[in-house]
SEBA-33424 format. One record per residue (C-alpha): residue in one letter; x, z, y. Coordinates in steps of 0.25 Angstrom, whole numbers, padded with zeros to 4 digits, always signed. Each point is the difference from the previous one (the first is absolute). Layout:
aXZY/...
This chain:
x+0067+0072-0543/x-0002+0004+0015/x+0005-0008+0011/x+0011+0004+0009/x+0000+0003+0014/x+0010-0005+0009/x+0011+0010+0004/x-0006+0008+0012/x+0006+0002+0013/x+0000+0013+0005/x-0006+0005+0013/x+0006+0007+0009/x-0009+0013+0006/x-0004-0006+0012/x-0004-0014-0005/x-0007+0010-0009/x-0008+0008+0012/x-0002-0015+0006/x-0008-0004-0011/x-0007+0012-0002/x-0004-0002+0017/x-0004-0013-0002/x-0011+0004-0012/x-0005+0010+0007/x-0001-0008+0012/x-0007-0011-0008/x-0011+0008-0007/x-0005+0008+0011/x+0001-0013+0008/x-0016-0001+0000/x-0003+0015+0006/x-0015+0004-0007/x+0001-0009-0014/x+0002+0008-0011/x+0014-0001-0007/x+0004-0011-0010/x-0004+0004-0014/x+0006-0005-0014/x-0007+0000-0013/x+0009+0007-0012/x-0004-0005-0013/x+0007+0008-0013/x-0002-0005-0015/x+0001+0013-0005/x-0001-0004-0016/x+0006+0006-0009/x+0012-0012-0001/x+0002+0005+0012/x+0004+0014-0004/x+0017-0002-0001/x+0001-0002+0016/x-0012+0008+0006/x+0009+0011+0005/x+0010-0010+0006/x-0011-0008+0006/x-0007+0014+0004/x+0013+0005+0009/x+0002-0014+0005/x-0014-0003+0005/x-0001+0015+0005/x+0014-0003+0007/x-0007-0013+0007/x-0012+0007+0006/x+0008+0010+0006/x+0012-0011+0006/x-0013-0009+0005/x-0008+0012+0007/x+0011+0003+0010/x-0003-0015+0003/x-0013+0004+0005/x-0012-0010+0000/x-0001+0001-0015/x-0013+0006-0009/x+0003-0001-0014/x-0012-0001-0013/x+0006+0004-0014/x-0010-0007-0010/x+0003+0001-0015/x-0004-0004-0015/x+0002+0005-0013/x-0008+0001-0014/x-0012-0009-0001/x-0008+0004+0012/x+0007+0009+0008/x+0002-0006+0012/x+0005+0010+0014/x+0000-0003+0015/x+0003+0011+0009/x-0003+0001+0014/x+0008-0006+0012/x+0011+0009+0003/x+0011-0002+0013/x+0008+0013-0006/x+0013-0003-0009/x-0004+0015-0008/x-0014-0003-0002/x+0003-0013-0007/x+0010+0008-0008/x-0010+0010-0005/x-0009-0011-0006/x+0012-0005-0006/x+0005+0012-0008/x-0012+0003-0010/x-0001-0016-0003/x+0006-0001-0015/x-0002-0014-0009/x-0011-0002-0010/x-0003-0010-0010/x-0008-0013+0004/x-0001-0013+0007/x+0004-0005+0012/x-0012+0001+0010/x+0007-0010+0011/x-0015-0007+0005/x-0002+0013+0004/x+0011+0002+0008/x-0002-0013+0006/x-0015+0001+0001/x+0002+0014+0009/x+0011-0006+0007/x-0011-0011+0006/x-0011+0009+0002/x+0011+0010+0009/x+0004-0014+0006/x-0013-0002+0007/x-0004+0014+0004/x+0016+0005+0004/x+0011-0007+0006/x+0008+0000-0013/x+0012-0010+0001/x+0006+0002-0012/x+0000+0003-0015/x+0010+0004-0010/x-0003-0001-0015/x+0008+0005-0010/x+0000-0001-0016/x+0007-0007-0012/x-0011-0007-0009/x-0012-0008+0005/x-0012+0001-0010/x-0013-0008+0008/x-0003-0014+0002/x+0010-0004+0010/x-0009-0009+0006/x-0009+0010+0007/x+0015+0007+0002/x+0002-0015+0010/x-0013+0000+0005/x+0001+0015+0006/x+0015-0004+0005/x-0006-0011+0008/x-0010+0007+0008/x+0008+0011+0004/x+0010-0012+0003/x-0012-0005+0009/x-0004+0013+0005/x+0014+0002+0005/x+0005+0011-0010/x+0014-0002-0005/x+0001+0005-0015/x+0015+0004-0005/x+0001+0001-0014/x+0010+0006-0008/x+0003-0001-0014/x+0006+0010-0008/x+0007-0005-0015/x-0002-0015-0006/x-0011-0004-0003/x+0000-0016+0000/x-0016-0001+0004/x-0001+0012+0008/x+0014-0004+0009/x-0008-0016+0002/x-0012+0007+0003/x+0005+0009+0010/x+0007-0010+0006/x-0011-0009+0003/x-0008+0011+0005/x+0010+0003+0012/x+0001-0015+0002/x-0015-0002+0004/x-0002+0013+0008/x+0012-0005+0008/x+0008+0013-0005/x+0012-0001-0009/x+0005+0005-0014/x+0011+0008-0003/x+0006+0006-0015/x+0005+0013-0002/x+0006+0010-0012/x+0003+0015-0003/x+0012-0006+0004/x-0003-0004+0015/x-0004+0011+0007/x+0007-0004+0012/x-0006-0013-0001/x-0015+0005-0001/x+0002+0010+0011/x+0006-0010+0011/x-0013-0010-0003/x-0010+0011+0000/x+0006+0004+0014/x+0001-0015+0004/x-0015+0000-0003/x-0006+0009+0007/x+0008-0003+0011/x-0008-0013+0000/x-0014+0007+0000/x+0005+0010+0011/x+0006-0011+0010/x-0003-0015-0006/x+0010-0012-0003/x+0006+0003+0012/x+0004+0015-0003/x+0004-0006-0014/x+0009-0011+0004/x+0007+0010+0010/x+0002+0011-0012/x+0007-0014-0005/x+0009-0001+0011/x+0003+0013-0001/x+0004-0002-0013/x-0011+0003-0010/x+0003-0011-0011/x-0012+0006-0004/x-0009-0005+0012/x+0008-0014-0001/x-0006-0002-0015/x-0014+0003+0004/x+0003-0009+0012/x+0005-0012-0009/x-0013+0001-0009/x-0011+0003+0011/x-0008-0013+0004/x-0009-0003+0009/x+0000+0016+0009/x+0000-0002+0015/x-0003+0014+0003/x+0010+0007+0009/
């Protein structure tokens, strides 16, 4: 069963503008450095077949909210059958992200998440990534390779949200801890919950475009979202 959020406030149009302000103000505080760039990591199995068009229209609906943020370049990696295994290019444009979307259809196969984490560190060293979504419904490798991989990127300074999708006992406990020893945080969510999926996904990459500091003002704002990342996250001092 997928937990709630709390009831959330509405914002009015100006503290709607301020936020969006103070975003831009804080990516492009460091004039010369590339933009903030978050990892999206997409289990794209065949159990995942009932909610790919949902989660298709609310991701797609993320990246073009996130761009008019600014400070933002998004990476779409996913898996699917036994070996395939996609990353596509580093992309700042909302439609661009959209088109590698659309032709993205689920296959038959097992989960390839070491890969995704594996990427994730190697883009960590070379790029200034911040943060890393991962979403699926089934874990299907040693999970300790899963922790070891969590805690580097933990180390490295790369947050890694996961969110999990159905309810499955292992893969929930698995997730979990995954979030836990990067310093990110874990969230469920069903066919049910678009609304829920699509205010943490917003929450998130918030954080990679402007820090803890632009998340815990999208808080005040009132984004329950941004507070339940907030309440998990340990051990971020970036602002």
């Amino acid at each position: 069963m997928s937990e709630k959020l709390p009831g959330r406030k509405k914002a009015s149009a100006r503290e709607l503008d301020a936020f969006v302000a103070k975003a831009k103000a804080l990516s492009n505080a460091e004039p010369g450095q590339q933009p903030g760039r978050l990892l999206f990591a997409i289990d794209a199995t065949m159990s995942r077949q009932p909610s790919w068009d949902m989660a298709s229209h609310i991701q797609a609906g993320m990246f073009r909210e996130t761009m008019a943020i600014g400070g933002l370049s998004v990476q779409l990696v996913w898996f699917r059958g036994f070996s395939e295994f996609k990353v596509n290019p580093w992309a700042n444009d909302a439609q661009a992200l959209a088109r590698q979307m659309q032709p993205v259809h689920c296959l038959s196969g097992r989960t390839q998440i070491v890969r995704c984490l594996t990427h994730a560190l190697k883009a960590g060293r070379k790029d200034r990534l911040k943060a890393v979504i991962y979403i699926g419904d089934c874990v299907e490798e040693p999970e300790g390779e899963l922790y070891r991989l969590a805690g580097q990127l933990g180390l490295s300074g790369v947050r890694l949200f996961t969110f999990h999708e159905g309810n499955d006992a292992r893969a929930e406990r698995c997730f979990r801890e995954l979030a836990r020893l990067s310093g990110g945080a874990f969230a469920k969510f069903d066919l049910n919950s678009p609304d829920r999926l699509r205010e943490l996904l917003g929450a998130v990459a918030v954080y990679a475009a402007g820090g803890r500091q632009a998340l815990h003002d999208h808080g005040r704002q009132g984004a329950e979202a941004a507070k339940h990342l907030l309440a998990q996250m340990q051990g971020d001092t970036s602002r």
